[in-house]
LUMDOGU-509244 format. One record per residue (C-alpha): residue in three letters; x, y, z. Coordinates in steps of 0.2 Angstrom, whole numbers, m for minus. Layout:
! residues N
pt residuo->ALA&px->X&py->Y&pz->Z;
...
END
This chain:
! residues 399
pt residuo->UNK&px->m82&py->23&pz->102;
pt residuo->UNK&px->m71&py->32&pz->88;
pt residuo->UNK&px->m65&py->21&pz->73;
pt residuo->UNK&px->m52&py->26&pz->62;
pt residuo->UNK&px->m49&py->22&pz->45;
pt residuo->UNK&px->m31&py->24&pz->44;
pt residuo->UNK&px->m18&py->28&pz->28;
pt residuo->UNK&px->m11&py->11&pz->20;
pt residuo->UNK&px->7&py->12&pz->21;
pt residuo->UNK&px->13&py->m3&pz->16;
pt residuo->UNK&px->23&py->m5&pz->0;
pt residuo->UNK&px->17&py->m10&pz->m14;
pt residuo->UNK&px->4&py->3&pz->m12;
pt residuo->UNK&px->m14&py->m6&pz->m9;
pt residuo->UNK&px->m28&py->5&pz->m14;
pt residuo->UNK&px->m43&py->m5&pz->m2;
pt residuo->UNK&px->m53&py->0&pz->13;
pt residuo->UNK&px->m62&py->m7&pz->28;
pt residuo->UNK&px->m74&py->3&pz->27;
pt residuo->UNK&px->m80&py->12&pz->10;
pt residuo->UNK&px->m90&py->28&pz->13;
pt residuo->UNK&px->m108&py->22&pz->11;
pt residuo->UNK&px->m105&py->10&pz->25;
pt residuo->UNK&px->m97&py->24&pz->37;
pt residuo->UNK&px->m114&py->32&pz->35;
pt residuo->UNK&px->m123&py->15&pz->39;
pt residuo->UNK&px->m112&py->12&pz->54;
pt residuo->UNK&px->m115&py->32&pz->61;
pt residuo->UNK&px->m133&py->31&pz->58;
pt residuo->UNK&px->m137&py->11&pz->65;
pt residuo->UNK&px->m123&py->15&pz->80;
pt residuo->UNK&px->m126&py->33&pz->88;
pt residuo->UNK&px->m111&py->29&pz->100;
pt residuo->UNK&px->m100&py->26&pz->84;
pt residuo->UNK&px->m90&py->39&pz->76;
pt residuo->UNK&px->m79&py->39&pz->61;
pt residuo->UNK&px->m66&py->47&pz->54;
pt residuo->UNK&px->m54&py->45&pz->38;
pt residuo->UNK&px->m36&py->48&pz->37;
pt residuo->UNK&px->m32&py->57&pz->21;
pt residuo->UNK&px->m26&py->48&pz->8;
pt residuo->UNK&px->m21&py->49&pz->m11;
pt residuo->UNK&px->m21&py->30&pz->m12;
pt residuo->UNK&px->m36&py->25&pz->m11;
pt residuo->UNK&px->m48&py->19&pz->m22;
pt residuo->UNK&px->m62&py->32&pz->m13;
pt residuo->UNK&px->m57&py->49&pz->m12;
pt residuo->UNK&px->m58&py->59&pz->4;
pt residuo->UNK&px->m70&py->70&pz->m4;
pt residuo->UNK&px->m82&py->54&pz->m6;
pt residuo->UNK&px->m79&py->52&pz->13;
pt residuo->UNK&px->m84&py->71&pz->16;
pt residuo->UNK&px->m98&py->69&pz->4;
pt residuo->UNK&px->m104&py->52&pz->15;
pt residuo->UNK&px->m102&py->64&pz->33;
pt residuo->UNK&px->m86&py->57&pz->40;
pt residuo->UNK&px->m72&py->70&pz->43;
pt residuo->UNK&px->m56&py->66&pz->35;
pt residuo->UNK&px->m43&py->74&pz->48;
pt residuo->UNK&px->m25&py->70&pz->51;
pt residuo->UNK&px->m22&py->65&pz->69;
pt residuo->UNK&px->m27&py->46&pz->72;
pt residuo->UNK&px->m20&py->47&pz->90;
pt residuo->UNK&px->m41&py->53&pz->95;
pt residuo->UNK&px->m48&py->38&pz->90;
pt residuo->UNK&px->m51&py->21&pz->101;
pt residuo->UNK&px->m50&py->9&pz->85;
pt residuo->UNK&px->m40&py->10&pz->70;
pt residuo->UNK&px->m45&py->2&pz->54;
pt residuo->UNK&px->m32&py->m4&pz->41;
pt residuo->UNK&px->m30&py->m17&pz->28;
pt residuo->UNK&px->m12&py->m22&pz->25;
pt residuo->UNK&px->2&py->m25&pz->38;
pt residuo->UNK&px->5&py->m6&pz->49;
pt residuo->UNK&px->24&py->0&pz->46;
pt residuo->UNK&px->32&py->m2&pz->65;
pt residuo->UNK&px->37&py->15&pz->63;
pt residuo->UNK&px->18&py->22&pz->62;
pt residuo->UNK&px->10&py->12&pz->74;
pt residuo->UNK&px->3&py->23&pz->88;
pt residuo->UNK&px->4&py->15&pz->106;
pt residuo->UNK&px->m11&py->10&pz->117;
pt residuo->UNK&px->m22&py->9&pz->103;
pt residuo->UNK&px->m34&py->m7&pz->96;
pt residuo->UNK&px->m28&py->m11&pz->77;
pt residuo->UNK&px->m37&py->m21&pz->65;
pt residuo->UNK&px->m28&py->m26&pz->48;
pt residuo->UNK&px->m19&py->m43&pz->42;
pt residuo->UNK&px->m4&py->m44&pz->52;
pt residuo->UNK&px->3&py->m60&pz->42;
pt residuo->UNK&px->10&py->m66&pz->57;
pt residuo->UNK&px->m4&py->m81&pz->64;
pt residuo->UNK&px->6&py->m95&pz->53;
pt residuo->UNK&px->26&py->m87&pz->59;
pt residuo->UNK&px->29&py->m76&pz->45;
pt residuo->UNK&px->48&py->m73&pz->48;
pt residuo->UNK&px->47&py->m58&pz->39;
pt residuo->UNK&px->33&py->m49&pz->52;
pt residuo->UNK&px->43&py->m58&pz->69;
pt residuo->UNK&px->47&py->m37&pz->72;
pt residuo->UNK&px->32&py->m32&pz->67;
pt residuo->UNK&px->24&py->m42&pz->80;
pt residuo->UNK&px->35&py->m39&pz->93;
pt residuo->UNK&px->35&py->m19&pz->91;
pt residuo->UNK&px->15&py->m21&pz->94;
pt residuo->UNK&px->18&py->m29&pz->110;
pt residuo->UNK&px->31&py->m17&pz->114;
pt residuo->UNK&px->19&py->0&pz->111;
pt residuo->UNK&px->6&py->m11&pz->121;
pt residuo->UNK&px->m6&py->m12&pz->107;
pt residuo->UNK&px->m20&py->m24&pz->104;
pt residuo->UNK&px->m21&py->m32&pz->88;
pt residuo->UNK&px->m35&py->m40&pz->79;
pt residuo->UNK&px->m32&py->m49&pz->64;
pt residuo->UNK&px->m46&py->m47&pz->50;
pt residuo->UNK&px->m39&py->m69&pz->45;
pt residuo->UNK&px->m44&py->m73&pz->63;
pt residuo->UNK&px->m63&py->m67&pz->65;
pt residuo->UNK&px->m72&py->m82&pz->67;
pt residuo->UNK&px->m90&py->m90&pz->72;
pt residuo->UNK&px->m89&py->m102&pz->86;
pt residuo->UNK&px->m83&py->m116&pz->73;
pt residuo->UNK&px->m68&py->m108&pz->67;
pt residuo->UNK&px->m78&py->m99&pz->51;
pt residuo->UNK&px->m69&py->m82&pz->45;
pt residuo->UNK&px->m82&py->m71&pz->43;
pt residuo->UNK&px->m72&py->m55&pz->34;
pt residuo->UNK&px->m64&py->m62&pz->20;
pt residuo->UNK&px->m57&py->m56&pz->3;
pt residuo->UNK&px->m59&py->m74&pz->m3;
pt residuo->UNK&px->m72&py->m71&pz->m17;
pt residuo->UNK&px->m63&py->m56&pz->m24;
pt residuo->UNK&px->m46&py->m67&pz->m25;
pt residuo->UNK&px->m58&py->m79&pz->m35;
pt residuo->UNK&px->m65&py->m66&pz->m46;
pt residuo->UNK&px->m48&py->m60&pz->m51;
pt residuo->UNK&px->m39&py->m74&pz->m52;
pt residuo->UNK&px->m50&py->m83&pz->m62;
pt residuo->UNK&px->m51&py->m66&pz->m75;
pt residuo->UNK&px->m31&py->m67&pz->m71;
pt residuo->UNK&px->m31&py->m86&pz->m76;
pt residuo->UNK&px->m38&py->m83&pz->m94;
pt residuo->UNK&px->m31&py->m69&pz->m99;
pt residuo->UNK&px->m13&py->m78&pz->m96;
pt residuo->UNK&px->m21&py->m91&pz->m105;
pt residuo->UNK&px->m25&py->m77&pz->m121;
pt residuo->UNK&px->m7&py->m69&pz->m118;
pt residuo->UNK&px->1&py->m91&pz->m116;
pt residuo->UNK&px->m6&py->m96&pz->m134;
pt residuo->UNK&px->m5&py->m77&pz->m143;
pt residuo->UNK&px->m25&py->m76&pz->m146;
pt residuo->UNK&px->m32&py->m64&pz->m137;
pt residuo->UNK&px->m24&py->m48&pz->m126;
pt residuo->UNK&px->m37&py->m45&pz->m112;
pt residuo->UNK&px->m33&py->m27&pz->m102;
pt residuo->UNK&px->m26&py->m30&pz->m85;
pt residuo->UNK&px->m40&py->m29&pz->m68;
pt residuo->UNK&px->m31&py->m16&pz->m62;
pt residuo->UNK&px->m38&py->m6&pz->m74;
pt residuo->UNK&px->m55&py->m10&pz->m76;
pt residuo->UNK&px->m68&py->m3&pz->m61;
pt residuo->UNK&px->m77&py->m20&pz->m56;
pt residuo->UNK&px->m84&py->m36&pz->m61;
pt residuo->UNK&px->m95&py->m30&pz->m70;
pt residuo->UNK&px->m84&py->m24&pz->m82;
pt residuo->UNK&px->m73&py->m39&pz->m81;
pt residuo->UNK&px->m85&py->m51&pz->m87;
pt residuo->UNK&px->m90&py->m38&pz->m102;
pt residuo->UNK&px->m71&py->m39&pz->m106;
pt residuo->UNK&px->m71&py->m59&pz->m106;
pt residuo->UNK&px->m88&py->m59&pz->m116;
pt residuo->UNK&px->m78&py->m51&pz->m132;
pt residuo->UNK&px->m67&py->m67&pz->m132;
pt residuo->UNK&px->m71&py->m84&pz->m139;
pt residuo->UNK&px->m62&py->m96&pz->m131;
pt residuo->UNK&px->m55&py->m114&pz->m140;
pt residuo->UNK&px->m62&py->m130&pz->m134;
pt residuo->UNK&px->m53&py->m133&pz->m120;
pt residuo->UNK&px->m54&py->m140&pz->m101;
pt residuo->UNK&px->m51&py->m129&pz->m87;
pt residuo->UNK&px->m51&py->m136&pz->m70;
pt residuo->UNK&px->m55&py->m126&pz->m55;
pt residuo->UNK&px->m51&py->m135&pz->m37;
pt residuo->UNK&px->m60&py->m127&pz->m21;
pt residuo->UNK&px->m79&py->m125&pz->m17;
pt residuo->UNK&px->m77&py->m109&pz->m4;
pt residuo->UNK&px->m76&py->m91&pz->m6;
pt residuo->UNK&px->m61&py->m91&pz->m18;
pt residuo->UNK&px->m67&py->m107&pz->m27;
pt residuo->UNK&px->m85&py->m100&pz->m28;
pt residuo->UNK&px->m79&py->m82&pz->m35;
pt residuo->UNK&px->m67&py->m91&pz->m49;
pt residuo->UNK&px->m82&py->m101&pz->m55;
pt residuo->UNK&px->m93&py->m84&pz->m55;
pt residuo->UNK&px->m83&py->m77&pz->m71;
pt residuo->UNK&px->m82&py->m94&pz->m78;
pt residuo->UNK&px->m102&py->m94&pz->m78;
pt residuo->UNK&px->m103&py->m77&pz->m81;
pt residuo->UNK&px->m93&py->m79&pz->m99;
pt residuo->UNK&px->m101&py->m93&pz->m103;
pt residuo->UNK&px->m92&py->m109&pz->m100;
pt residuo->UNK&px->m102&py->m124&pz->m100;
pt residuo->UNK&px->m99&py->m133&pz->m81;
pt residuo->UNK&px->m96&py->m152&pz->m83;
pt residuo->UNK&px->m98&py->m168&pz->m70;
pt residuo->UNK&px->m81&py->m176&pz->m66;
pt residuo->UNK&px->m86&py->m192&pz->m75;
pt residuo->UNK&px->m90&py->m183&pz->m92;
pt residuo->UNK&px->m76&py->m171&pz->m90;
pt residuo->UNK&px->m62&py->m187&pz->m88;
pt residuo->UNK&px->m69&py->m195&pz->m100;
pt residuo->UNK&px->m79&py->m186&pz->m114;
pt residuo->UNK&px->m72&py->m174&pz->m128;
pt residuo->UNK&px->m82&py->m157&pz->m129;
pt residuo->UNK&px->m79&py->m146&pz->m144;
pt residuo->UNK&px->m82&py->m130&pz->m133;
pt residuo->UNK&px->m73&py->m125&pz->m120;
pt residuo->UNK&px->m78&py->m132&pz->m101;
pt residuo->UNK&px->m74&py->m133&pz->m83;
pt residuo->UNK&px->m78&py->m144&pz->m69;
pt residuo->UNK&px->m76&py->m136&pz->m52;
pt residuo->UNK&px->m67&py->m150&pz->m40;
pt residuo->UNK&px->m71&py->m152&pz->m21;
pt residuo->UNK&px->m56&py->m163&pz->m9;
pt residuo->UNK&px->m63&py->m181&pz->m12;
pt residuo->UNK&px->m61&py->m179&pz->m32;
pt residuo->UNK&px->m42&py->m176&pz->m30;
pt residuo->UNK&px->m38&py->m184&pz->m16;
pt residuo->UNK&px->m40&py->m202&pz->m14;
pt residuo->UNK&px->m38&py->m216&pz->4;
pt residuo->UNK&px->m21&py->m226&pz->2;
pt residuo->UNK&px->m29&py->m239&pz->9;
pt residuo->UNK&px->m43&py->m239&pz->m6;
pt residuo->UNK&px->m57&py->m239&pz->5;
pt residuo->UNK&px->m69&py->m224&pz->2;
pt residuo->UNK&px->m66&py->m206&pz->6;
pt residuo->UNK&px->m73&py->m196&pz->21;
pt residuo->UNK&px->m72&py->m179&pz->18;
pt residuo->UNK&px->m71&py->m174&pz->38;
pt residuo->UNK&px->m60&py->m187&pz->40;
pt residuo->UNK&px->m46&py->m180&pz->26;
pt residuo->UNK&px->m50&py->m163&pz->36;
pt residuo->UNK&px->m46&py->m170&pz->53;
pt residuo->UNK&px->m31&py->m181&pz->48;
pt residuo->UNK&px->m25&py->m180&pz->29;
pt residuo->UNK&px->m11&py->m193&pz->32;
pt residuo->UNK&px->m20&py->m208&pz->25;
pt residuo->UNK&px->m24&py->m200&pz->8;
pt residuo->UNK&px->m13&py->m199&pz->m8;
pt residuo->UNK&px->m18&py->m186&pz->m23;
pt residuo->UNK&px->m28&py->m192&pz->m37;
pt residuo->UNK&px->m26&py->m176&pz->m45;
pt residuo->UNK&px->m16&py->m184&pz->m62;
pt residuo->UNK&px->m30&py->m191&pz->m71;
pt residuo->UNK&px->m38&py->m170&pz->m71;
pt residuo->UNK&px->m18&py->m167&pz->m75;
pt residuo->UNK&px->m20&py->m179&pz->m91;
pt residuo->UNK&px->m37&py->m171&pz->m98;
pt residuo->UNK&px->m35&py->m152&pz->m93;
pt residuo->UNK&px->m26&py->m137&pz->m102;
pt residuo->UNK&px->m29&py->m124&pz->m88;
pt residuo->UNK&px->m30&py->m126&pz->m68;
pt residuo->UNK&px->m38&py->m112&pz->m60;
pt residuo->UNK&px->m29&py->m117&pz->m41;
pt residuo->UNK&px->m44&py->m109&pz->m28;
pt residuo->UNK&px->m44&py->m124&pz->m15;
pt residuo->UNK&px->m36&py->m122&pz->2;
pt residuo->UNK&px->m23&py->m130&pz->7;
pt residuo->UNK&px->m21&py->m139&pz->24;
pt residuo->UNK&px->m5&py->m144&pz->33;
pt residuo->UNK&px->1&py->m162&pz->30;
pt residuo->UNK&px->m11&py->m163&pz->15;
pt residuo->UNK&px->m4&py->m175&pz->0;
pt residuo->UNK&px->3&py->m162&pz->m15;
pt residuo->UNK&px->m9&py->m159&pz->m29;
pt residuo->UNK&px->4&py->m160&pz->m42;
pt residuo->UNK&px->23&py->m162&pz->m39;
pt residuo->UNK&px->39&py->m158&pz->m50;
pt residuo->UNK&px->38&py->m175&pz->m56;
pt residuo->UNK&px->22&py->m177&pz->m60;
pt residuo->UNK&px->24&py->m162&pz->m72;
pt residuo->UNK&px->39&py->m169&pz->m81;
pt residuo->UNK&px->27&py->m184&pz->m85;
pt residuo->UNK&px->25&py->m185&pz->m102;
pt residuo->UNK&px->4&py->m187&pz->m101;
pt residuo->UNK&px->3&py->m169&pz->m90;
pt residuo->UNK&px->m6&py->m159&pz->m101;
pt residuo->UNK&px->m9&py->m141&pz->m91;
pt residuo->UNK&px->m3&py->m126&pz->m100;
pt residuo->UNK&px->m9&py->m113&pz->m90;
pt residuo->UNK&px->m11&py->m113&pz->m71;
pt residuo->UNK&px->m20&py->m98&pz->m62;
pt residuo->UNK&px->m15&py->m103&pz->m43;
pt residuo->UNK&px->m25&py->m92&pz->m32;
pt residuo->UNK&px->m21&py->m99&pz->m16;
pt residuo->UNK&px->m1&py->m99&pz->m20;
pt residuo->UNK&px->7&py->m108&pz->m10;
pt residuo->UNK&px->24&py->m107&pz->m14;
pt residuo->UNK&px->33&py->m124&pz->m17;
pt residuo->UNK&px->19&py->m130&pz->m11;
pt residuo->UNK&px->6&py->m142&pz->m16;
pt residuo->UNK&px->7&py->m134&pz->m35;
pt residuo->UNK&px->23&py->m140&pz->m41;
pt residuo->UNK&px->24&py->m125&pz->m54;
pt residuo->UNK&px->22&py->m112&pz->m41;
pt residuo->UNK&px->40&py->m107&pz->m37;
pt residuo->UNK&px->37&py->m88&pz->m32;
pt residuo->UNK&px->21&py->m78&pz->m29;
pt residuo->UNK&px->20&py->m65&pz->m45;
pt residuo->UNK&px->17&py->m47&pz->m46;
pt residuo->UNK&px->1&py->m37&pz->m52;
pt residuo->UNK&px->13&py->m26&pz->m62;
pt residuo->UNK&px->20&py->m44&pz->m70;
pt residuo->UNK&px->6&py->m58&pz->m64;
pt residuo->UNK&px->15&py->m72&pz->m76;
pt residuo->UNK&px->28&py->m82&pz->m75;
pt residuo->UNK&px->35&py->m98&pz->m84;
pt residuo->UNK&px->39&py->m114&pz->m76;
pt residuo->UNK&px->48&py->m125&pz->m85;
pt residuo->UNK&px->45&py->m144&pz->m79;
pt residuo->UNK&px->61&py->m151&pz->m84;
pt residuo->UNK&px->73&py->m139&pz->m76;
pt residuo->UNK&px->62&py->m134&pz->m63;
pt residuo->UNK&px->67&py->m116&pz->m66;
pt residuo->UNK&px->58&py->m100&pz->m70;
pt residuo->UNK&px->59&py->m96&pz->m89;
pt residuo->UNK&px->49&py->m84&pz->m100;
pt residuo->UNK&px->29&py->m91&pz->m99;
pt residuo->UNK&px->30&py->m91&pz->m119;
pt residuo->UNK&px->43&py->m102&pz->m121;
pt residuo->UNK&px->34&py->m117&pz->m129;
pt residuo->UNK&px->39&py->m130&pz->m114;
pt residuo->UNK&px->34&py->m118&pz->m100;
pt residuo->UNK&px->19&py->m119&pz->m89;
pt residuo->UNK&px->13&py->m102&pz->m88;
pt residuo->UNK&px->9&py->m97&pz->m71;
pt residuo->UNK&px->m1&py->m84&pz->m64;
pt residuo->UNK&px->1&py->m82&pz->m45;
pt residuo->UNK&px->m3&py->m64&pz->m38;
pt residuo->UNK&px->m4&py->m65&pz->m20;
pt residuo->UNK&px->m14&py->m50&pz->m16;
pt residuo->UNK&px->m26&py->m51&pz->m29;
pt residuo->UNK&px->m41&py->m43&pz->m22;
pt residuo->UNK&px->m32&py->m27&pz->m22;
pt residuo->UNK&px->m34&py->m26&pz->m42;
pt residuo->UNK&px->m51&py->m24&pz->m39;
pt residuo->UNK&px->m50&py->m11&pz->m24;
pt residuo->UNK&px->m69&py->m5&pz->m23;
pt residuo->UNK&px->m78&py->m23&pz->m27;
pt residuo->UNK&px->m65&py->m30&pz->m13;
pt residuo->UNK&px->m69&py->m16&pz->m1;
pt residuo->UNK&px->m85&py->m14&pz->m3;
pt residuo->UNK&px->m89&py->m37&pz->0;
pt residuo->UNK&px->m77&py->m35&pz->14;
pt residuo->UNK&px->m85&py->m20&pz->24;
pt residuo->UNK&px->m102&py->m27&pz->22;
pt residuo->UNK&px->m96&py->m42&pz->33;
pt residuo->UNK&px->m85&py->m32&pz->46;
pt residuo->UNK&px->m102&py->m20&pz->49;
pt residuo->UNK&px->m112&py->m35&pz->49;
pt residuo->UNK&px->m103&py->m46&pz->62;
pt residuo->UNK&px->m90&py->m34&pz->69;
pt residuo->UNK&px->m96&py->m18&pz->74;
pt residuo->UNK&px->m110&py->m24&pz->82;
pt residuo->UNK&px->m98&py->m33&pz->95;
pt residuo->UNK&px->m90&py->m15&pz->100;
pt residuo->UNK&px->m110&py->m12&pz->107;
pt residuo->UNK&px->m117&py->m28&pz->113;
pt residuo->UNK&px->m102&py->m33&pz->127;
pt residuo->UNK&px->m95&py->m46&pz->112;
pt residuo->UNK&px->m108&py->m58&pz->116;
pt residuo->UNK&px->m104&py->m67&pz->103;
pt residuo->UNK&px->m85&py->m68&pz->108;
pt residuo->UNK&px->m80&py->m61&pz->89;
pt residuo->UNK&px->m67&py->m49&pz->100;
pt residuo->UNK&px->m61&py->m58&pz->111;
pt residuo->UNK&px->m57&py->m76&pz->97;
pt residuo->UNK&px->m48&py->m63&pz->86;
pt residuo->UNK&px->m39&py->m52&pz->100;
pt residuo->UNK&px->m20&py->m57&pz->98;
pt residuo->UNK&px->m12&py->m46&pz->110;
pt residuo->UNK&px->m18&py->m37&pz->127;
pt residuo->UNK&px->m8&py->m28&pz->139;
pt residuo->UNK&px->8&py->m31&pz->131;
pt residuo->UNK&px->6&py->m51&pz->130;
pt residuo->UNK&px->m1&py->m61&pz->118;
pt residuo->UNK&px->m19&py->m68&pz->123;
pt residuo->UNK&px->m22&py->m85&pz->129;
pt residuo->UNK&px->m25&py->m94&pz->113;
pt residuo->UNK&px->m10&py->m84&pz->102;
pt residuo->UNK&px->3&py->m92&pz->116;
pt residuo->UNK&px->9&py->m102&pz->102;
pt residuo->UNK&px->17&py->m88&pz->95;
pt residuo->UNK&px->29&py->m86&pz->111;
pt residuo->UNK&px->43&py->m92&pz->102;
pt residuo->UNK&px->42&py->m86&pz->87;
pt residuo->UNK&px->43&py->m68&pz->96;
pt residuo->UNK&px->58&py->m73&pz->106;
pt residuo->UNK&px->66&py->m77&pz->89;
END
């Protein structure tokens, strides 16, 4: 079996990997039937001379290889036919904008496995950049925060090699007593309250951070049934507002009333009530300056989020009463921070988390007949159709 780690060509340019070098040679030496090789590239964040150093060759022509390995969405016109692709195709939830993209892979008879659909048996993603988004966001998140009130000027990520070095950077600030509140308790939730532990910041119950006055800054991290509540008043069932969200209503406000930053790492399920709406942020008692919306969802359920932002300009402004974008230091304005692909700022922390988990629980399902059905749950297309349990995607390919 020969895996190829392909070239990203997508636009912007996205500097992670699959599979970073050290893994390759784990792979090679725990699969003697797997061999790898790299395509060149001068984009990402490891060198092909890293990969040569490692033992896998770094050659040109994909075409020899069984399996090709990519990150971003593949351009239609460099898709090679007949081959098994993994990357994030953006296509699962009918993204309008990749209807083509989807069609051409059914076209050149390709199979597709999307990294967002490898799954357990209960639905789990097991390959994820979801702490990494976390991570980033949450650094993203303060330094807006710095950058909002004119006190501190952190460097961007993108610039500095990994956590590590992130936390040594938020460690040189000293932040004002304020409240930060941080929805989510997965991966992105859990890699957001990492750099707020690793800084420092004091954590909080919900009862003491709604109703108590700190003079330090502090966070409480918020979970579905603190900002969501039963219309009907009785008490919450988390599994139940999972199954069927309908019968709640957000009590988000009262964190809205006592917060100056929102670090947004929660995921957000269809049919599920708005965190915070256009309205709610005209209200006179909404106090949140800053919001760092990591899962950015746009006009979604964080009223301020109007457009995803950019790693070369990660902040906006929102402005509550016009509910238009205007510059984030404009002394009404929301400053937003909502970079969509922000794991790629730190390319070889991101690569590196996400590789161990594709060598961990793919690979092993290329050499043990898929016992475990990982393949075949994230298998999309086959034969030139879409598989049994991707048919809901027939219309959208018909357009």
């Amino acid at each position: 079996m020969k895996f190829g780690i392909i070239q990203e060509r997508k636009n912007p340019p996205d500097k992670r990997v699959v599979l970073p070098p050290e893994l390759c040679q784990t792979v090679m030496e725990t699969y003697p039937a797997a061999q790898l090789v790299v395509e060149p590239s001068s984009i990402r964040v490891f060198t092909d001379q890293e990969y040569l150093d490692a033992g896998v060759p770094v050659q040109d022509a994909m075409e020899s290889c069984d399996v090709l390995l990519g990150v971003k969405e593949v351009p239609i016109n460099a898709l090679l036919p007949n081959k098994k692709y993994f990357f994030f195709s953006h296509t699962i939830k009918k993204q309008p904008y990749n209807r083509d993209l989807l069609r051409a892979i059914l076209d050149k008879n390709i199979e597709l496995y999307d990294h967002e659909v490898i799954t357990n048996t209960q639905g789990q993603r097991l390959v994820a950049f979801g702490r990494y988004a976390g991570i980033v966001g949450a650094y993203n998140g303060i330094r807006a925060f710095g950058l909002k009130e004119q006190s501190f000027n952190l460097p961007k990520a993108e610039n500095l090699k990994d956590q590590a070095a992130l936390i040594t950077e938020l460690n040189k600030i000293t932040l004002p007593a304020i409240k930060i509140v941080l929805t989510g308790m997965g991966r992105v939730g859990n890699g957001a309250k990492e750099m707020l532990d690793g800084m420092g910041i004091k954590e909080v119950s919900v009862a003491d951070y709604l109703t108590k006055e700190y003079q330090e800054a502090v966070y409480c991290q918020i979970d579905v049934l603190d900002y969501n509540k039963p219309k009907d008043g009785s008490d919450g069932d988390k599994q139940a507002f999972f199954n069927d969200p309908s019968g709640y209503e957000s009590n988000f406000f009262r964190f809205a009333k006592v917060s100056n930053m929102f670090i947004a790492g929660h995921f957000y399920g269809d049919g599920a009530p708005y965190l915070f709406t256009r309205e709610d942020a005209k209200h006179p008692d909404f106090k949140i300056k800053v919001v760092a919306d990591i899962s950015c969802d746009i006009d979604g359920p964080v009223a301020s989020t109007i457009k995803p932002s950019t790693i070369a300009e990660p902040i906006y402004g929102y402005d509550a009463h016009t509910e238009k974008e205007v510059d984030f230091l404009h002394k009404d304005a929301i400053a937003v921070m909502a970079v969509d692909n922000l794991p790629a700022e730190l390319p070889r922390d991101a690569s590196g988390g996400f590789g161990e988990a594709f060598m961990t629980h793919v690979i092993p399902a290329f050499f043990n007949n898929d016992k475990d059905g990982i393949l075949e749950r994230a298998r999309m297309t086959k034969g030139g159709q879409l598989t049994q349990r991707y048919q809901y995607l027939a219309d959208y390919v018909l357009g």
